[in-house]
C-alpha positions in Angstrom: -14.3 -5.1 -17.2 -13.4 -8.0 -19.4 -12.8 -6.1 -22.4 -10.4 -3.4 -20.6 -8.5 -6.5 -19.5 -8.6 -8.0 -22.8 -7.8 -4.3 -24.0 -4.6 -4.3 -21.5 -3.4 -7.6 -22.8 -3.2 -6.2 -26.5 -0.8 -3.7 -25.0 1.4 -6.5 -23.3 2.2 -7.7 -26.8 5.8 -6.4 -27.6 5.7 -3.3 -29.8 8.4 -4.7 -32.4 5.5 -7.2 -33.2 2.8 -4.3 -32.8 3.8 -2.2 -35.3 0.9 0.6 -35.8 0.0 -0.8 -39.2 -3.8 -1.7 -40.6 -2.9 -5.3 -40.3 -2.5 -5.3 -36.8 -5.2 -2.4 -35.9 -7.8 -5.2 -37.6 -6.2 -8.3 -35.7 -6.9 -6.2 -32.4 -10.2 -5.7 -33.5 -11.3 -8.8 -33.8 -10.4 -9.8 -31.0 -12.3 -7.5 -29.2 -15.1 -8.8 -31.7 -14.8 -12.2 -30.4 -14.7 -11.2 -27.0 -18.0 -8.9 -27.3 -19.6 -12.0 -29.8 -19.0 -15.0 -27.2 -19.1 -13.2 -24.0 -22.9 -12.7 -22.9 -24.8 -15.4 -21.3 -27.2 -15.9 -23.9 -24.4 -16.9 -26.2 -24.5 -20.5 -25.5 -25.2 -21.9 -28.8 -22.8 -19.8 -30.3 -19.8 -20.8 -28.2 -21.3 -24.9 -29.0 -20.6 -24.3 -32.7 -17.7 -22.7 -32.1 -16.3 -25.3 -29.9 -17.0 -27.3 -33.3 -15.5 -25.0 -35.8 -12.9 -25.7 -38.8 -12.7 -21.8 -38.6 -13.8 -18.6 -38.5 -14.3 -15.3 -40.6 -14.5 -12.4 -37.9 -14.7 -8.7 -39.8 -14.6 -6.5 -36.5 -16.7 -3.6 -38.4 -19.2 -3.9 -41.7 -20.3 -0.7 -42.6 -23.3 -0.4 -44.4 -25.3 2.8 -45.6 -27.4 4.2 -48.3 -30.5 6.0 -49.8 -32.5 4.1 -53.0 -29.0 2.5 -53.3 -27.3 0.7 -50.8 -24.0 -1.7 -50.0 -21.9 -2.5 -48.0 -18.3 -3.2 -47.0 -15.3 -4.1 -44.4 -12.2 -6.0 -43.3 -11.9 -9.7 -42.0 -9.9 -11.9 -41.0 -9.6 -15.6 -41.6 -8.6 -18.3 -38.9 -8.9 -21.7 -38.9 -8.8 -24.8 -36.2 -6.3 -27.6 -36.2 -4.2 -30.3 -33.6 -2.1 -27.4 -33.0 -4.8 -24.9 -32.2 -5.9 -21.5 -34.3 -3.5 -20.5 -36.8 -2.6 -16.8 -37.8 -4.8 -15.2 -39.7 -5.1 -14.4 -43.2 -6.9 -11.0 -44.5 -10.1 -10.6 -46.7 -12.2 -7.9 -47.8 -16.1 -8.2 -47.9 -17.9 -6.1 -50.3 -21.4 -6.2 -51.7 -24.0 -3.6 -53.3 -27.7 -3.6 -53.9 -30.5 -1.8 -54.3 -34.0 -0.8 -53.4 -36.4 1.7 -51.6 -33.9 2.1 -48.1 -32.2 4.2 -46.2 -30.3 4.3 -42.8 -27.3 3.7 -41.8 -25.8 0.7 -39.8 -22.5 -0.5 -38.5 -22.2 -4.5 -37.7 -19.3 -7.0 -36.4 -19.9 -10.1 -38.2 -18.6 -13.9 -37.3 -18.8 -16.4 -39.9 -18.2 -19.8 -37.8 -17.0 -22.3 -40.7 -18.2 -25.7 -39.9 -17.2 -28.1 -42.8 -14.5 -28.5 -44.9 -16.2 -27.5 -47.7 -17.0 -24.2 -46.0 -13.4 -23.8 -45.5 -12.3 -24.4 -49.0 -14.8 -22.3 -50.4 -14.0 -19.0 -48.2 -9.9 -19.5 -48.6 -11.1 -19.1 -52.3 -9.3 -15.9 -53.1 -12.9 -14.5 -54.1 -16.1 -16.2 -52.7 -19.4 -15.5 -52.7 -21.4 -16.1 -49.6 -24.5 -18.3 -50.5 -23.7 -19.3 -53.6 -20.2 -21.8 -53.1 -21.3 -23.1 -49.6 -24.9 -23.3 -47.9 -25.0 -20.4 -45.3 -27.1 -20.2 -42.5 -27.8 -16.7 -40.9 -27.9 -16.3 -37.0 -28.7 -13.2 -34.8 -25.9 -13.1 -31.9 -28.4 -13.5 -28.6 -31.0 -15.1 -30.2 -30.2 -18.6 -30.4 -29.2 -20.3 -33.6 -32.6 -22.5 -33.5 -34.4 -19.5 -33.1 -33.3 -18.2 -36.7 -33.1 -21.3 -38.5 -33.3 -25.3 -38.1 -31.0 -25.9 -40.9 -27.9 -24.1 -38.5 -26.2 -26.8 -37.3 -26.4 -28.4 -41.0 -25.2 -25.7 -43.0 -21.5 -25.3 -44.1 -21.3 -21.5 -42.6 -23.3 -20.0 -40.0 -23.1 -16.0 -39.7 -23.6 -13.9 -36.6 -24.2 -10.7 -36.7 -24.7 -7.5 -33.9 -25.4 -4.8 -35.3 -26.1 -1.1 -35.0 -27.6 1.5 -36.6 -30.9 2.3 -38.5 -31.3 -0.7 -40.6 -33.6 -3.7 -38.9 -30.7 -6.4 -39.8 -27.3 -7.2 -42.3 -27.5 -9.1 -45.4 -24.7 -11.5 -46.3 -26.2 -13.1 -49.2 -24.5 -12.2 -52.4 -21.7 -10.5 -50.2 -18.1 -11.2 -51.9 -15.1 -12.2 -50.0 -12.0 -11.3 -51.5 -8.7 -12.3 -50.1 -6.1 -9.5 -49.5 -2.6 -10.4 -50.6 -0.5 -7.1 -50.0 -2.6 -6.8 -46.4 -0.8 -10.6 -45.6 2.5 -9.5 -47.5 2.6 -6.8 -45.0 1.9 -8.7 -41.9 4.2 -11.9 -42.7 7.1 -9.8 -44.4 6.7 -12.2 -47.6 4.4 -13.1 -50.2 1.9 -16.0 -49.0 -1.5 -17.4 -49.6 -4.4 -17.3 -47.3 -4.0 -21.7 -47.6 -0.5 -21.3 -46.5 -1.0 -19.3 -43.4 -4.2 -21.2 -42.2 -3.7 -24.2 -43.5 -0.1 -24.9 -43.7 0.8 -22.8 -41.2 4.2 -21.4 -43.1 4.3 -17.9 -41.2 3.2 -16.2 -37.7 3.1 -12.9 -36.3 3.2 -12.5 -32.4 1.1 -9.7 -32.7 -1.9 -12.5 -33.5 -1.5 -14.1 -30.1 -4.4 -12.5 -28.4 -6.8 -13.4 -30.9 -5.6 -16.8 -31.3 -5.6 -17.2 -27.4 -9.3 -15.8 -27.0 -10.7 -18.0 -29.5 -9.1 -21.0 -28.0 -10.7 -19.8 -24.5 -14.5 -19.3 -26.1 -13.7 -22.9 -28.0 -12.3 -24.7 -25.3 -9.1 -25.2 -27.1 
């Protein structure tokens, strides 16, 4: 029931500012992504480190499929946390390939909660690779970020993933996380950098409110 309400107040948001474009198709998803991430009960430590967030990589849908060889691939978002509240968000692409005796298919929304400056700096990067600028740690959504790993709450990133699909869990080691220009060129009507929308703040799209407002309900602010 929460989601079709959530889903009812994407289509409140005027439709000058919703323009059917990929930039705002992605925007909606993640906020359903947050929604479905911070939602269930057993979320609790999730929604802690949230509540302490710089910011937050949300990709909505990571696709990921192969035989002998294998990668993997999506669309993201970038938001981060200030006096003001959580800016606009900027676009990235994640990408990485590998390979190895697999197979299977599997379909994942992924969070990256960005916990330290240097975490931040790192991903507004306009190409960073997860695990080797800033320590990551890597979370399963319902299982409690102590139950993965003792080093959460002292890592600069922590990742949570729920996935789908064949494969027994995602891989975000080695991933890289490229910023996509045209994508906020499109969205802002003007040239900008991921740092000037997140950071400075120089541009906003109406069409972001429900993400920013869902993320400020989870965070408490």
């Amino acid at each position: 029931m929460t989601r079709l309400l959530l889903a009812a107040l994407l289509l409140l948001v005027p439709l000058a500012a919703r323009a059917q474009t990929d930039q705002q198709s992605l925007v909606d998803r993640a906020t359903l992504t947050v929604q479905d991430m911070f939602t269930p009960a057993d979320a609790r430590d999730e929604r802690s480190l949230l509540r302490d967030a710089k910011g937050a990589l949300i990709c909505p849908r990571i696709f990921k499929a192969g035989f002998i060889f294998g990668g993997q691939g999506g669309e993201c978002v970038l938001v981060s946390r200030g006096p003001g509240g959580w800016s606009s968000p900027a676009f990235y692409d994640m990408g990485s390939g590998s390979f190895g005796l697999q197979a299977g298919i599997e379909d994942s929304e992924l969070v990256f909660l960005i916990l330290t400056e240097r975490g931040l700096q790192a991903v507004l990067d306009s190409q960073f690779k997860v695990g080797a600028d800033a320590t990551i740690a890597v979370a399963t959504i319902g299982a409690g970020v102590e139950g993965d790993t003792t080093a959460a709450l002292r890592a600069d990133i922590v990742a949570f993933a729920r996935n789908r699909g064949l494969f027994a869990g995602i891989s975000v080691q080695g991933s890289i996380i490229s910023a996509k220009s045209e994508w906020n060129r499109a969205y802002y009507g003007r040239p900008l950098a991921a740092s000037q929308i997140v950071i400075q703040r120089e541009a906003g799209n109406p069409g972001a409110a429900p993400l920013r407002e869902t993320l400020a309900r989870f965070a408490g602010g």
